[in-house]
N, C-alpha and C positions, 0 to 999 in steps of 0.2 A: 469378245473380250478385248481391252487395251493390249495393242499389241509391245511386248515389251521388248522385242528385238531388237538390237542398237544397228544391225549391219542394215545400210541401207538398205531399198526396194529393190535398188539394179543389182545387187549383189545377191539378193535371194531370188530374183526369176532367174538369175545364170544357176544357182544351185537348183532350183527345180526343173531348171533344164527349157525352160518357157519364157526364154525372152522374147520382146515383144513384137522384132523379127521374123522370128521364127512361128509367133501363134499367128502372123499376118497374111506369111505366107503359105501355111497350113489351109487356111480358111479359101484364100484364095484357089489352091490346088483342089478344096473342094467344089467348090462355085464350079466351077468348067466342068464336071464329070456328074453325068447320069444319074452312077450308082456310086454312094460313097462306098470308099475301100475300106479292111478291119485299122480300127483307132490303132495307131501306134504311139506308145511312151517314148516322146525323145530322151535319149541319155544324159544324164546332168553332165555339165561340163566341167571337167575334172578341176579342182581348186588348184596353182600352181602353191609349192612351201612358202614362198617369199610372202606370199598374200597370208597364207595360215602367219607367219612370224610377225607378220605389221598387226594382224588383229589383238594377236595375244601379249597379253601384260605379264605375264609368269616366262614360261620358260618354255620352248620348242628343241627338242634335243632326240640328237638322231644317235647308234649307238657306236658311231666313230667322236663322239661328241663328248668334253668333260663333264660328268656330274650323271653322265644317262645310267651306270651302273649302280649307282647309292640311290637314284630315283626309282628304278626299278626293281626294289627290292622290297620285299614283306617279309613278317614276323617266322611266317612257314618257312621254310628253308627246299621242303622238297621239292616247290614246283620251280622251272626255270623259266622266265620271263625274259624274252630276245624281241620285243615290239618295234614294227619297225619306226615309230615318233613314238616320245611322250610328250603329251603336254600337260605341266604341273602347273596348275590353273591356280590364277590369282581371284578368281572369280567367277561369277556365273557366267558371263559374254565369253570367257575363255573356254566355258566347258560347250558352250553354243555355237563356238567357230570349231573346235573338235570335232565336235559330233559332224559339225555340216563337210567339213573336209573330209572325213572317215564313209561319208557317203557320197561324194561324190568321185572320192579317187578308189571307192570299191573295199574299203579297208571293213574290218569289222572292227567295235568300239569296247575297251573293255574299260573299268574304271578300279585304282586301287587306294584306299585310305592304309589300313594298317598292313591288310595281307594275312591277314588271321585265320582266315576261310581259304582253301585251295579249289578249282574246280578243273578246268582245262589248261592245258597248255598256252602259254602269248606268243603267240610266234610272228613273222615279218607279216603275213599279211591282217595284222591289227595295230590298231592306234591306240596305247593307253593312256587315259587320263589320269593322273594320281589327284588326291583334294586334303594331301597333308598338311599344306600350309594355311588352309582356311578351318581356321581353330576358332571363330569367333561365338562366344555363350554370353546369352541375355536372360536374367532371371527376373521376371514379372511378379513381386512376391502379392500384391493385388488380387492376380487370376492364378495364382496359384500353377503356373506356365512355363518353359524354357525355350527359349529359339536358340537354335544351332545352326552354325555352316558343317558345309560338307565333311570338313577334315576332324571336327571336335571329337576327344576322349573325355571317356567315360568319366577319366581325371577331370575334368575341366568343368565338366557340369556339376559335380558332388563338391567340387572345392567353392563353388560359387551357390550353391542351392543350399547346403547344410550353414551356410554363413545368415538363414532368414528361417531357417527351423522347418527347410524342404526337402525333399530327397526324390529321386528317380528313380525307373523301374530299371538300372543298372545291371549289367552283367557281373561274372566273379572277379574280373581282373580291372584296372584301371585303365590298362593300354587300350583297348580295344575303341574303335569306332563308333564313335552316335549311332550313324546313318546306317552304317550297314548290318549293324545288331540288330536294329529297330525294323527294317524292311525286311529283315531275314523272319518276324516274331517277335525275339527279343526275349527268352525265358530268364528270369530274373530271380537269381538264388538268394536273395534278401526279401524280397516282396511278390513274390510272384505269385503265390499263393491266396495271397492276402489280395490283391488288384487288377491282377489278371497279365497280360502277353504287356510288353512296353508297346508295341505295334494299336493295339487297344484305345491308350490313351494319345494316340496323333492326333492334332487337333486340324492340320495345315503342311502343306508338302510344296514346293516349289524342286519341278522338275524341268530337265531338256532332257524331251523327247526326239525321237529319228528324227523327225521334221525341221530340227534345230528350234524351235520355237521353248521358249522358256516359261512354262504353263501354273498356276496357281493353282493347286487340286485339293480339294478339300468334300468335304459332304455334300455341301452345295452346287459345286463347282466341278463338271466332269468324278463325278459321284462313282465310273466302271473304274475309270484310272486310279481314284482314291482305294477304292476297296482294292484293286490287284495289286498295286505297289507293299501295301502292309500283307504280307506276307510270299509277298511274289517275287522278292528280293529285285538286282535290277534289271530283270526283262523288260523293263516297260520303260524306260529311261535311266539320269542319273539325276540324283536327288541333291541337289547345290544347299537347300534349306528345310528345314524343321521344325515345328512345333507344336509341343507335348507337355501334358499337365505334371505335374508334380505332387506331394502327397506329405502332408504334414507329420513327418516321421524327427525326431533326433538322436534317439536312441536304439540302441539293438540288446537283444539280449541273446549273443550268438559266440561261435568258438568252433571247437572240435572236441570230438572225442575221437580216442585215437586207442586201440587195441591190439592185439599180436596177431600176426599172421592167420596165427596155428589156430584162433577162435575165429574165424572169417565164417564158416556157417550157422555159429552161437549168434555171431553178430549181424549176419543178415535176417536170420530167423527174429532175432527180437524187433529189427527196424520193420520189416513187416509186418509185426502186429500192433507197433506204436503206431503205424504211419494210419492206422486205419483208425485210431482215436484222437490225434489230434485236429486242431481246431485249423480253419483257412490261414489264420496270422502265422502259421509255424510253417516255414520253408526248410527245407532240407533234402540232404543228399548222403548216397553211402557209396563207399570206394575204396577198391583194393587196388593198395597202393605201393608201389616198389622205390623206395627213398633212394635216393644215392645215397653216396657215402662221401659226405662233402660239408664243411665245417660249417656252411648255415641249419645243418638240420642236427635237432637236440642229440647228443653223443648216442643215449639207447634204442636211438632210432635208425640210426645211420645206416644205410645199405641193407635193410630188413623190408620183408611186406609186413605192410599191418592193415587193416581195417578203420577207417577213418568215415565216424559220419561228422557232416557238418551240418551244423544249426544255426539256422536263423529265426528266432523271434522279434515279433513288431505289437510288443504290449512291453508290461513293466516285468523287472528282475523277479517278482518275487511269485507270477505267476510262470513265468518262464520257466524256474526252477524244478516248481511241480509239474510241471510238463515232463520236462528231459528225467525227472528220477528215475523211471523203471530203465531206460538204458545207462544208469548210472548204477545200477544194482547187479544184475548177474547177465553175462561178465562184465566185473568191473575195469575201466580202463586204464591203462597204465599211463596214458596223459590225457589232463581234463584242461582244456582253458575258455570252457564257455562262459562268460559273466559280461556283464553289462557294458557295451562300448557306443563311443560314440557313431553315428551312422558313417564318418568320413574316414572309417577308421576299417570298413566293410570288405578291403581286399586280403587282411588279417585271416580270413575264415578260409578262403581254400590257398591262398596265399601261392598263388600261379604265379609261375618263372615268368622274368619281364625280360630276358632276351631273348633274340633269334635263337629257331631251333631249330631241326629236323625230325618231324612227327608226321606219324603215320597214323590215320582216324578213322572207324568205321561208326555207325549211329543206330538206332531202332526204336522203336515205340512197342511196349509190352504193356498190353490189356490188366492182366494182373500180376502178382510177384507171388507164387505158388512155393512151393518145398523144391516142388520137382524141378522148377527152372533155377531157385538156389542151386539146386544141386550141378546142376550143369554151370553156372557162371564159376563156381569154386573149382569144380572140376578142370576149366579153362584159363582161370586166372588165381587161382587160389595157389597154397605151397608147394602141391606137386604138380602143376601145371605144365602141361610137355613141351611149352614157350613162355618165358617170363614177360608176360606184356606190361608195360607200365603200371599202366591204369584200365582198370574198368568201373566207370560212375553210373549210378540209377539215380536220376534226380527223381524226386515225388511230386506229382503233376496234381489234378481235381482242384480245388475248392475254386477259386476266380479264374483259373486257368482252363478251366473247364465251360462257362457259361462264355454265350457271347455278348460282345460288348453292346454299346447304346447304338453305334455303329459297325455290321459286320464287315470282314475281312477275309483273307486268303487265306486266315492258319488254318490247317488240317488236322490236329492231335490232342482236340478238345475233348474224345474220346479217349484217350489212355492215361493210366494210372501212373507208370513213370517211361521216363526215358533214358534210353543205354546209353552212354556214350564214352567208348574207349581208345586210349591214344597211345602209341607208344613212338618212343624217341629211338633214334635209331641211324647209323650211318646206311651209304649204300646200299653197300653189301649185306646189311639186314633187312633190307626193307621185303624181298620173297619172303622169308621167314615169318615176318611180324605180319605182312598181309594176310599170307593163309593161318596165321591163330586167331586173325580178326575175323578171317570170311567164315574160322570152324563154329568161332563161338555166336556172330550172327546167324548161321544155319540154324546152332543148335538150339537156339532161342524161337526158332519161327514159330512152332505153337503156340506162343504165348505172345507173338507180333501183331499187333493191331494193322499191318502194313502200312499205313502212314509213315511219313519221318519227321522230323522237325527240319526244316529248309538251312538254318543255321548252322546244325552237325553235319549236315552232307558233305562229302569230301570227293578226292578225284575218283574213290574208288564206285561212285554212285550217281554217276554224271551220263550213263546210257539214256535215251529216249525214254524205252519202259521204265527205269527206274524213276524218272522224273514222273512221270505220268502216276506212277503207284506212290510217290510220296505226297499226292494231292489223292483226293476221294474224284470217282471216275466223274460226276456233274461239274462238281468243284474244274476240274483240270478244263475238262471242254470249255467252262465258261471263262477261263482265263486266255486258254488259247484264241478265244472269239477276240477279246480284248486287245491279246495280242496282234492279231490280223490287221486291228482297226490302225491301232498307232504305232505300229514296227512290223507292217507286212514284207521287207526284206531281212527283217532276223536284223538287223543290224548289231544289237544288241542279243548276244547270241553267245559268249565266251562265259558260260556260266551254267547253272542248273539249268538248263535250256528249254523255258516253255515256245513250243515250235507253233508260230500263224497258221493256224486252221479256220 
């Protein structure tokens, strides 16, 4: 392929450590002897900073440095981020001189857009790359298409898609990141149902891999790397670009129902046996929910748990309607504001806090939603729950979410009916607390766990080897690790759900 690397030739045989000295006199040292000796890998030769600062056009900041503290910060709040460089890349040649300095001064490479996802720790021996400032979205209304850089939210796409009567397979918030939503899966509570994972409809990928090389990957084009990236989050490089189709949506017929506490197992019982007649176009979720008590949430709500499911429909108002009636009937909810919006309008529905927090997350994949496993998640999160966890959500998985796409991928949870996923906020000093009501109630769910996870919800507490391994299907993971091997046999990229080179 055209090689797209802007660093000259002499500067990548010093990175590979094979300058042209060096393979001369190699060659030579073997000429004169008998029996050649075992190949030895010469060491790449370490990049000195001054070189890394002349290549990059953004920013090189070490953490005696102004601006490295507001650089190195994400949405989560729990994990603590001390790397020893950032580099906040103005572009793709900047994520390419990164990568190549993180491998040859021995660094591991981690990359952050929002920081919405937590996995390991960043500690001095890693280089992270942030891709905040590459916000740039192109909508192709033609092909029906979006290309993104690295940094774009979810914002950026929906404000420029819904302007030509298109929409994306979006997450529930606007903050969040394209790229790293998308490579995670992507489960998408407005359409996901209806179109399947956002990871799905990739059409095109431009990635830098360990190698520093900046590769075009597509179906066509390095066809392993394509399939492991869409769901292999970023094991396998970092992804500078994007492009994925879009879906002739403009309206929603979506909202919440919202209920008391006290009916939390009336309310899970009914969403159970809806969720089993409704049609693919009908997305939704159900969650017990602990509100603060803070002057954005309607007065009788304030500092109460209640029972919130959210809907999303992708037809008209007036079959929506007859949908949602029987959980509009017994019991009925004490706030209704499902009705007709426009799709830009789609962070309304579960209406997630847009600052920095402190949250603590556990995740799981359940086969089916039974009486007996209600009974357990009320038991754990419901009104007399012996720890008040924020939140515990079961999104409703099957109809497009379930088939695979025209092109397969890496997601693993095409077999389950929904997915757990519970968070709660929390200082410090709560975090022992909130972790073991997380670890009781994922125990007490295991009968009903498909053991897969969704790669997205994974948190620090699910970042062990085995865990990583059991939230792929045992072929599935081997064939990723193979992959791995091929283009990141040093782990370089390693600071994450960690698929390990085998």
């Amino acid at each position: 392929m055209q090689d797209k690397n802007p660093i000259p030739n002499l500067g990548r045989r010093r990175f590979l450590g094979l300058s042209l000295g060096t393979a001369i006199g190699a060659a030579s040292l073997m000429a004169g002897c008998g029996t050649p000796g075992p190949t030895v890998t010469p060491k790449p030769t370490p990049m000195p900073i001054g070189t890394l600062r002349e290549r990059v056009r953004g920013k090189v900041l070490a953490p005696d440095e102004a601006g490295y503290a507001d650089e190195v910060k994400g949405y989560n709040l729990t994990l603590e981020r001390r790397p020893r460089l950032v580099v906040a890349a103005a572009g793709p040649a900047d994520v390419q001189a990164a990568v190549q300095y993180a491998a040859t001064n021995g660094l591991a490479v981690a990359v952050l857009a929002t920081g919405h996802q937590n996995s390991v720790p960043i500690d001095d021996n890693t280089l992270l790359v942030t891709t905040r400032t590459l916000r740039g979205v192109t909508i192709d209304k033609s092909t029906s298409t979006a290309r993104v850089e690295a940094g774009a939210l979810w914002q950026d796409v929906v404000a420029k898609s819904t302007k030509v009567g298109l929409a994306p397979l979006n997450g529930s918030t606007p903050i969040v990141g394209v790229v790293g939503y998308t490579v995670g899966g992507g489960l998408s509570p407005t359409l996901g149902r209806a179109h399947g994972y956002a990871a799905d409809h990739v059409t095109s990928l431009e990635v830098v891999t360990a190698d520093g090389e900046l590769r075009t990957v597509n179906a066509g084009s390095e066809p392993d790397l394509f399939f492991a990236i869409r769901g292999g989050k970023s094991n396998f490089g970092i992804v500078t670009g994007m492009e994925f189709r879009l879906f002739p949506v403009r309206t929603l017929y979506a909202g919440v129902l919202v209920y008391p506490g006290e009916a939390a197992t009336a309310v899970l019982e009914a969403y159970r046996s809806w969720t089993a007649t409704v049609p693919d176009a009908m997305s939704s979720s159900v969650a017990l929910l602990r509100l603060p008590d803070v002057p954005a949430v309607p007065e009788p709500l304030r500092g109460q748990l209640v029972a919130q499911v959210r809907i999303s429909y992708a037809g008209n108002a007036a079959e929506g309607a007859k949908l949602v009636a029987p959980l509009r009937s017994a019991p009925g909810p004490m706030l209704d504001t499902v009705t007709e919006i426009p799709y830009e309008q789609f962070a309304t529905i579960h209406a997630d806090p847009t600052d920095p927090l402190p949250a603590y997350e556990r995740t799981a994949s359940l086969s089916e939603l039974t009486s007996d496993a209600i009974r357990e998640i009320v038991a754990l999160a419901g009104p007399k729950a012996p720890y008040p966890l924020t939140m515990v959500e079961l999104r409703h998985l099957g109809g497009a979410l379930a088939r695979q796409p025209e092109v397969p991928n890496a997601i693993a949870t095409r077999d389950a009916a929904f997915t757990l996923f519970t968070a709660s906020i929390g200082a410090p000093t709560d975090a022992a607390a909130i972790k073991q009501a997380q670890t009781d109630l994922i125990e007490r769910l295991r009968p009903w766990s498909t053991g897969a996870m969704f790669v997205n919800f994974m948190t620090t507490e699910e970042t062990t080897p085995d865990q990583v391994r059991d939230a792929y299907s045992a072929g599935l993971y081997d064939r990723l690790a193979s992959i791995k091997r091929r283009h990141d046999p040093e782990n370089l990229f390693r600071l994450n759900h960690n698929i390990r080179p085998a």
